[in-house]
NUMAR-309632 format. One line per 2 residues: number of its first residue (from 1); their letters; for each residue x, y, z of C-alpha. Coordinates in steps of 0.5 Angstrom, whole numbers. Layout:
N
NUM = a = X/Y/Z ~ ...
***
This chain:
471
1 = xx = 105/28/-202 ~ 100/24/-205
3 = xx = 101/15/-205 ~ 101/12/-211
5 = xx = 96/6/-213 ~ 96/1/-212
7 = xx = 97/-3/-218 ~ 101/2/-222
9 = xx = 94/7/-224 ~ 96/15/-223
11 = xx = 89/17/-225 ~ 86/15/-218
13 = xx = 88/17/-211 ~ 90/11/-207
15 = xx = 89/13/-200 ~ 84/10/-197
17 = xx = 86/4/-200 ~ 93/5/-195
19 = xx = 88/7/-190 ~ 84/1/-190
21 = xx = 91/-3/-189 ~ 93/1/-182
23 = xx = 86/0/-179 ~ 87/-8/-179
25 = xx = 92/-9/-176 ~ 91/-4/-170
27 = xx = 83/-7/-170 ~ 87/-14/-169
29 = xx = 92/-10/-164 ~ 86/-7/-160
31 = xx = 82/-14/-160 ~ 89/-18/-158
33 = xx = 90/-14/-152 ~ 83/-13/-149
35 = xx = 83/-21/-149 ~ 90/-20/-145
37 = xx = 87/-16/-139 ~ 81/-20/-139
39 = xx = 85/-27/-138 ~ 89/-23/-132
41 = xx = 83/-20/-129 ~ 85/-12/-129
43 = xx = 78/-11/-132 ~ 77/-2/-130
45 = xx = 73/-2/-124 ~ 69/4/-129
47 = xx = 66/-2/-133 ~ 64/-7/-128
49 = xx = 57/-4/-124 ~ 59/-1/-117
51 = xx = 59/-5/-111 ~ 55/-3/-105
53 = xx = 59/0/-99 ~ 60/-5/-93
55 = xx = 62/-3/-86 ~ 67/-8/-82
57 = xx = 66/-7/-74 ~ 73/-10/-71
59 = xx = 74/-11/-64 ~ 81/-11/-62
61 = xx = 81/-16/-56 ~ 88/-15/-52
63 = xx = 90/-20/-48 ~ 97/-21/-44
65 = xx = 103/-24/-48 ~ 103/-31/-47
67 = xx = 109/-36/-45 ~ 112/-37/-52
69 = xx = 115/-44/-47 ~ 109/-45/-45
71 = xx = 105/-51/-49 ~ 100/-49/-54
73 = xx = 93/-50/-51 ~ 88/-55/-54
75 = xx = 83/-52/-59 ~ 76/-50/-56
77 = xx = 70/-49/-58 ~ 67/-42/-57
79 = xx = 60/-43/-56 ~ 55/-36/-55
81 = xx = 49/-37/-51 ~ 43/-31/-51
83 = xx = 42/-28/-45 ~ 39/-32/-39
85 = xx = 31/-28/-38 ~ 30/-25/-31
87 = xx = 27/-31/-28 ~ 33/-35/-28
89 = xx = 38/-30/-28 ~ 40/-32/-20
91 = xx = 41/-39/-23 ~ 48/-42/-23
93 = xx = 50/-42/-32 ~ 55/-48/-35
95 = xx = 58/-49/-42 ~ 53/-52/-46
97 = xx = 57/-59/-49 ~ 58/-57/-57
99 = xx = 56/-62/-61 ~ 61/-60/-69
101 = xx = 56/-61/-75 ~ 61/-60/-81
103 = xx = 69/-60/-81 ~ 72/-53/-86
105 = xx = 79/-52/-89 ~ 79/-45/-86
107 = xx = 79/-49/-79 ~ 73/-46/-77
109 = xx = 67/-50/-74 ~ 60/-50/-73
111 = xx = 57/-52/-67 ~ 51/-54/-65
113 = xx = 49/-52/-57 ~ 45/-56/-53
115 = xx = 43/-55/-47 ~ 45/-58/-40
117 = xx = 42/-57/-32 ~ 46/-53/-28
119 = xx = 49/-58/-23 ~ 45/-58/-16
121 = xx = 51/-58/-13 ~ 52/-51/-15
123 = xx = 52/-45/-9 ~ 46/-41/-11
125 = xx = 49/-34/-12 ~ 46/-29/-6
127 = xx = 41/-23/-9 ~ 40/-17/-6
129 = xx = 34/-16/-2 ~ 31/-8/-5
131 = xx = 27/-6/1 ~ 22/-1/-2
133 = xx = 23/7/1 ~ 18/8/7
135 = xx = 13/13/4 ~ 11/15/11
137 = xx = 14/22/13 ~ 19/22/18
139 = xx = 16/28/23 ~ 10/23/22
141 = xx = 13/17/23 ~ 16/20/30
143 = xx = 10/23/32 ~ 6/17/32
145 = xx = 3/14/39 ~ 6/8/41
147 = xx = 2/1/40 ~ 1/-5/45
149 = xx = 0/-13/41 ~ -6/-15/41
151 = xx = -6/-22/40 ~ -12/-26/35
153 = xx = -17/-30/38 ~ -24/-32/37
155 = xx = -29/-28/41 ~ -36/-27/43
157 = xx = -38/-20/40 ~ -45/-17/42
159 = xx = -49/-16/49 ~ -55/-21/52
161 = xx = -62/-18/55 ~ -60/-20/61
163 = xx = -53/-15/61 ~ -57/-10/58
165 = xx = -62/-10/64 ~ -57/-9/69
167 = xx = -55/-4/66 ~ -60/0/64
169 = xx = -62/0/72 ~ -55/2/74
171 = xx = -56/9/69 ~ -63/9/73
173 = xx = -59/10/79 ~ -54/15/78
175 = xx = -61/19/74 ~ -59/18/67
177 = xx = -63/16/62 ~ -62/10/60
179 = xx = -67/5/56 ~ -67/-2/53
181 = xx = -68/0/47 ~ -61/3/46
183 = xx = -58/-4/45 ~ -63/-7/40
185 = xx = -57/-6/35 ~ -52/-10/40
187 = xx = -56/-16/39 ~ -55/-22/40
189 = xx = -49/-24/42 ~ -44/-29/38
191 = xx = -38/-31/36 ~ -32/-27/31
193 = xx = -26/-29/30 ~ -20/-24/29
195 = xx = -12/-24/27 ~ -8/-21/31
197 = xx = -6/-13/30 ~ -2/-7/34
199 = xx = -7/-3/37 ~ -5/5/40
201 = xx = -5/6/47 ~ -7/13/47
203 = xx = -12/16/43 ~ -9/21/37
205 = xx = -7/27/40 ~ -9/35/38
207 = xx = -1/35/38 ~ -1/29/33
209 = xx = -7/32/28 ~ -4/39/27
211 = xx = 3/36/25 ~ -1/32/20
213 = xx = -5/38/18 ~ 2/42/17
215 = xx = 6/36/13 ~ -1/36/9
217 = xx = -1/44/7 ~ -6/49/7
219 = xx = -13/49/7 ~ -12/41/7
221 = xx = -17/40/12 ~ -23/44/8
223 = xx = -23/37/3 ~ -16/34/3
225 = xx = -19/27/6 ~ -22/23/1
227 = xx = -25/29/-2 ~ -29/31/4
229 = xx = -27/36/10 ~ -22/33/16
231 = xx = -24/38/21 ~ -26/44/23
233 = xx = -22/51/25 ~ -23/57/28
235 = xx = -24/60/20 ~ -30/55/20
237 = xx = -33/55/27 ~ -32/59/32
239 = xx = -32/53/38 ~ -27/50/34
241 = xx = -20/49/37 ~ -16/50/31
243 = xx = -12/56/29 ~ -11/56/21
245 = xx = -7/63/19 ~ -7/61/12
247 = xx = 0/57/12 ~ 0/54/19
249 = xx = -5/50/22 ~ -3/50/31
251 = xx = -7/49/38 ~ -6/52/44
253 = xx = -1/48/50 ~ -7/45/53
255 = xx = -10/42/49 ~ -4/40/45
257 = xx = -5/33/50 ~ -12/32/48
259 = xx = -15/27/45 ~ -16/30/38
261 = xx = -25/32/37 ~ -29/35/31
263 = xx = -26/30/27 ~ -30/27/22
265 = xx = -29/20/20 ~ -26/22/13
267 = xx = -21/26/18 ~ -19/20/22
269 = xx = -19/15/16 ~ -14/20/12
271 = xx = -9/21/18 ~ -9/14/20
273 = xx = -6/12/13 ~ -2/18/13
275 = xx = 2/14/18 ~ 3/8/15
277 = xx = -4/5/19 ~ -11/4/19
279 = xx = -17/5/23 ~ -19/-1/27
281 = xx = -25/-6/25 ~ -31/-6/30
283 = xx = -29/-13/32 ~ -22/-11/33
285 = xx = -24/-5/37 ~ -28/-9/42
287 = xx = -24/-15/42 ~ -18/-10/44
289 = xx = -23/-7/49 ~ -26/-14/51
291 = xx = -19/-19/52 ~ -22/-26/52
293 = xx = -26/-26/58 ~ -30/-22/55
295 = xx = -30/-16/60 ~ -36/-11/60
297 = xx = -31/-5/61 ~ -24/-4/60
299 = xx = -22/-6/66 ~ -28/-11/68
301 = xx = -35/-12/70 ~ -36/-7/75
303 = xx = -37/1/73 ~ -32/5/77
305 = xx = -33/13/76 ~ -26/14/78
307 = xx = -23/9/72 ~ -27/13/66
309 = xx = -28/20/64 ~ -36/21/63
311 = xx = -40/25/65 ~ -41/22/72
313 = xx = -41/24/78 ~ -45/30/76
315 = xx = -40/35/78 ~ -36/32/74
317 = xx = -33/39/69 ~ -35/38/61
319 = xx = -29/36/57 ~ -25/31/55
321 = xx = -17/30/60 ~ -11/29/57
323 = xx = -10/22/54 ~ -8/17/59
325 = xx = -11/20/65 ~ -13/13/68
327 = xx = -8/9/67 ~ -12/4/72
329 = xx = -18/4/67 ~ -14/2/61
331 = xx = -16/-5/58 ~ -13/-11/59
333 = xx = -7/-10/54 ~ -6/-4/57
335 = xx = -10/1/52 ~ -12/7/55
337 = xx = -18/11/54 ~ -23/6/52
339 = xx = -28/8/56 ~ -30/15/55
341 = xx = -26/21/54 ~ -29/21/47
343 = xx = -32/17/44 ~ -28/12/37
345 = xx = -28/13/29 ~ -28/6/28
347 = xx = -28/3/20 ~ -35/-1/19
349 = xx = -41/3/15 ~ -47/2/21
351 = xx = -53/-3/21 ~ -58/-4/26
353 = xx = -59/-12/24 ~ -52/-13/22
355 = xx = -50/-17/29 ~ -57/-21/27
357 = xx = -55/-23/19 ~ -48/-24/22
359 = xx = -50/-29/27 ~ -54/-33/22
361 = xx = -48/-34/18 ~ -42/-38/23
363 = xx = -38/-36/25 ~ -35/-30/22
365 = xx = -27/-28/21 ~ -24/-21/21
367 = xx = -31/-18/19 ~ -31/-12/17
369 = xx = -38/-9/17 ~ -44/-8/12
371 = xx = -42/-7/5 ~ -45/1/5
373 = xx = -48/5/9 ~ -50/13/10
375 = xx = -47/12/18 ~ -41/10/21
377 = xx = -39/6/28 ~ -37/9/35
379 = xx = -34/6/39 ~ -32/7/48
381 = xx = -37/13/50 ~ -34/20/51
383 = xx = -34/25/56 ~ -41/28/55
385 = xx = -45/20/56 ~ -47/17/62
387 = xx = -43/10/63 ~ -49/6/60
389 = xx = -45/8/53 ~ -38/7/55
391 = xx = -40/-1/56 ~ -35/-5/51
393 = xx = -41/-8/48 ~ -44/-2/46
395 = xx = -45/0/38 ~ -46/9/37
397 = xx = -46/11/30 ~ -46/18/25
399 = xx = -45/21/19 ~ -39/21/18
401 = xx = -38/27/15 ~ -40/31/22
403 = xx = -36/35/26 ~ -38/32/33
405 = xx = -33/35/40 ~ -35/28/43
407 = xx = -31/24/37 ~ -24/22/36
409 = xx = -21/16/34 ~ -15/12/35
411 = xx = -10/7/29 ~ -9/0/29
413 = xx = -3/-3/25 ~ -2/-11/21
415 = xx = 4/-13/25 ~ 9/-16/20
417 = xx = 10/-23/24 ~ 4/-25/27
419 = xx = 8/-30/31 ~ 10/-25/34
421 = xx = 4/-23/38 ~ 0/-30/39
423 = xx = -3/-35/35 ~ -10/-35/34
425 = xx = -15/-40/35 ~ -18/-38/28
427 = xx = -22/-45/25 ~ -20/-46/19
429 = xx = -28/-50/17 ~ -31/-42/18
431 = xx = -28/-39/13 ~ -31/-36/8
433 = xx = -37/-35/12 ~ -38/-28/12
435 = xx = -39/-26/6 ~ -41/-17/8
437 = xx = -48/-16/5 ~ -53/-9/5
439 = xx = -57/-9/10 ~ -65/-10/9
441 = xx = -70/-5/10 ~ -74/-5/16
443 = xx = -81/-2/14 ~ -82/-1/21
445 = xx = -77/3/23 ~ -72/4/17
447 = xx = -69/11/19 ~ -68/9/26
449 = xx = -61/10/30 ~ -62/5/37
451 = xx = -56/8/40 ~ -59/15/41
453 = xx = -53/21/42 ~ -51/22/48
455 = xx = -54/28/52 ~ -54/35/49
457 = xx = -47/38/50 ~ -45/41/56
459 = xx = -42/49/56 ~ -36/50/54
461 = xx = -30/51/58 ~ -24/54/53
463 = xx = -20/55/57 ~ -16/50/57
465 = xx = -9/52/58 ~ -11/53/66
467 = xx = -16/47/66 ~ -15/39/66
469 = xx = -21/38/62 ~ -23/41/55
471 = x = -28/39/49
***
C-alpha cells in the first residue's frame, strides 16, 4: 500500500510526511506522561542515585500489661546519665531535675541534665572488703614458731667501760680469753627508739629450714636466696648435716630439734620472707633481749652457766641443745635462747663506728644500721663462745655468705595493731634523726673486727640421734 501526497501529487512518496504526523503526538504524549509521574512522586528508583544502606537497632522492652482502669500516668522525663567513675561508684546517685530547652510537635523533648548532690541523709551503700590471698604456703605457715609481743620503747643500746671491765675479769676467772678491746665496737652507750613488733620465741629449727628447702625445690639451697647459697649439705660438706638425694632435702631425728646452723645471712633473710617475716634489726634484737631495764643478760645482771648454753663450765659437750632448753634463761618476754646456743643473723650490714656517729646524731628511731657494708651483725653468743659474747650488749659480725656451725637466726613479724602489744614512748621531735650513712674509713685500722670470732671449734659429736647436743 503506498499513501497518497498530500496535496493530490502522485509523483512523489508521501511517507514521511505521515510519519512526521505520528511522531508528534506521541512525542506530546510521552512528555505528558512523564510530568504526571513526577507531580505524583513515583519517579523509578533506577533513575535516582542509590542511597547507602542504613542499619536499625530495636530494642524491644517488655513489660507487664497495665491496668486499662488504671489513670494514665504523668509524662516523664527520661534523663541518661553517663556512668559515674570508680571513685564515686559507693556514692548514693539521684535523677538529675531537667530543665526542657525546646517543645516539638512530635512530643518529644530535649533536655538539659544538671547536676544535684547526693542527699546526705542518704545510707551509704556497703563495699565489699577484698582481703588479697595469703602468698605464704600453708606447710610454711603451719611450720612456723610461735612469737611473743614485744612491746616499743625508747632504750638505751650499747655498753660503758665500766661494764665491759667487769666482764672481761669474769671471762678471766673462768680461764677465758677475753679483752677490752672486743667491745670497742659496742661504744658508747645511747638511746634508740623502737616500734613495737613480734619476735619468735625459738630460734628456727633444722626441722623448719628443711621443710623450707623442700616447698622451695631441688637444689635451691645452692643459690636460691637472693641469688647466693642458703646453706650447705652433705653433697658440698661432709660436716654438713643436711641430707640432699637430688629431690628431697632431710635431717636426721635429732637434730630436727635443733637450732638450724651453717646458714648463711642470705639463707635466713630468704627463710624468713618465705614465711611472711622478717629478720630482726639490731635495735630490735637487743631491745627484745634487754626489756626496759636494760638487762646484761636475758634473764638479768648476773651470769649463770645453768641458764645458757656456751662453753662454760669446761665439761660442758660441744654443740648446740634443742630450742628452749632453758627455759628459766629466756628474756624478760619470754624469748628463748637468747644467750648462747648459736649465735643470731640479725638484718644490719656492720660498722665498728656505727654506735659513735648514731650517738652524735639524737636519738635515733628504728635504726636500721650502715647503708652498706661487706659483714653482717651477730647477735646472743653461741655454744662454742665464753659468756663474755653472750652478753646482750655485745656486737659480732661475718661475711654474710659463710657457712659457720655456731650461727643460726631467729624472724621478727610487724604486728598489724600496734595497740595491741603497748604504746610506745616514741618523741615525736627525733624524728628523722637518723638518717643511716656509710661508715668512714679508719686509716688506722680499717679491716679490723673488734669482736673477734669465738674460739676454734670444738670436735664434733654427729651423733646427734643419741646426744642432747649437736653442732
Amino acid at each position: 500500500m503506498t499513501y497518497r501526497a498530500i496535496g493530490g501529487r502522485r509523483h512523489r512518496s508521501a511517507a514521511w510526511q505521515w510519519s512526521l504526523i505520528g511522531f508528534i503526538p506521541g512525542l506530546l504524549c510521552g512528555v505528558i506522561a512523564m510530568f504526571a509521574v513526577l507531580l505524583e512522586g513515583t519517579l523509578p528508583q533506577y533513575l535516582l542515585p542509590t542511597p547507602e544502606p542504613q542499619v536499625i537497632e530495636m530494642h524491644i522492652v517488655m513489660t507487664a500489661t497495665e491496668d486499662p482502669n488504671a489513670p494514665t500516668p504523668a509524662p516523664q522525663f527520661i534523663v541518661v546519665t553517663a556512668t559515674p567513675d570508680a571513685a564515686s561508684a559507693s556514692q548514693p546517685v539521684t535523677i538529675a531535675q531537667a530543665t526542657p530547652l525546646q517543645d516539638a510537635s512530635d512530643g518529644i523533648v530535649s533536655v538539659q541534665v544538671q547536676p544535684t548532690d547526693a542527699p546526705t541523709d542518704a545510707p551509704p551503700i556497703p563495699t565489699a572488703t577484698s582481703t588479697p590471698a595469703d602468698s605464704v604456703p600453708e606447710v610454711l605457715i603451719l611450720i612456723r614458731s610461735l612469737t611473743v609481743s614485744i612491746p616499743g620503747g625508747t632504750i638505751t643500746m650499747g655498753t660503758t667501760p665500766v661494764e665491759v671491765t667487769e666482764a672481761v675479769n669474769a671471762c678471766t676467772r673462768d680461764d677465758g680469753a677475753c679483752e677490752a678491746s672486743y667491745a670497742f665496737d659496742s661504744y658508747p652507750a645511747h638511746e634508740v627508739a623502737v616500734d613495737s613488733f613480734l619476735m619468735e620465741i625459738t630460734e628456727v629449727t633444722f626441722d623448719q629450714y628443711v621443710a623450707f628447702l623442700n616447698v622451695r625445690g631441688p637444689d635451691t639451697h645452692v643459690n636460691g636466696c637472693a641469688g647466693f647459697p642458703c646453706i650447705q649439705t652433705q653433697n658440698e660438706s661432709p660436716d654438713a648435716p643436711i641430707i640432699f638425694d637430688g629431690a628431697i632435702y632431710s635431717i636426721g631425728a635429732g637434730l630436727r630439734p635443733h637450732p638450724v646452723y651453717g646458714v648463711t645471712y642470705y639463707g635466713a633473710l630468704e627463710y624468713c620472707q618465705a614465711t611472711g617475716r622478717r629478720l630482726p634489726t639490731e635495735a630490735e634484737w637487743e631491745r627484745a633481749a634487754r626489756a626496759d631495764d636494760g638487762r646484761i643478760y636475758p634473764w638479768g645482771n648476773r651470769w649463770d652457766n645453768a641458764l645458757a648454753k656456751t662453753n662454760r663450765p669446761l665439761d660442758t659437750p660441744p654443740g648446740s641443745f634443742p630450742v628452749g632448753s632453758y627455759p628459766s634463761g629466756a628474756s624478760f618476754y619470754g624469748v628463748y635462747d637468747m644467750a648462747g646456743n648459736v649465735a643470731e643473723w640479725v638484718s644490719d650490714w656492720y660498722g665498728e663506728r656505727h654506735y659513735e656517729e648514731r650517738a652524735n646524731q639524737g636519738v635515733a628511731v628504728n635504726p636500721k644500721g650502715p647503708v652498706a657494708g661487706q659483714l653482717k651483725v651477730l647477735r646472743g653468743g653461741s655454744w662454742n663462745s665464753v659468756p663474755f659474747f653472750s652478753r646482750t650488749v655485745h656486737r659480732q659480725a661475718e661475711d654474710p655468705k659463710s657457712f659457720q656451725r655456731w650461727v643460726g637466726f631467729r624472724c621478727v613479724e610487724d604486728p598489724l595493731n600496734l595497740d595491741a602489744i603497748g604504746d610506745s614512748d616514741l618523741n615525736p621531735a627525733t624524728l628523722g634523726l637518723d638518717v643511716p650513712v656509710e661508715p668512714p674509713e679508719s686509716d688506722a685500722n680499717a679491716n679490723a673486727q673488734p669482736t673477734q670470732p669465738p674460739p676454734p671449734e670444738a670436735s664434733r659429736a654427729d651423733e646427734s640421734d643419741a646426744s642432747n647436743s649437736a653442732g
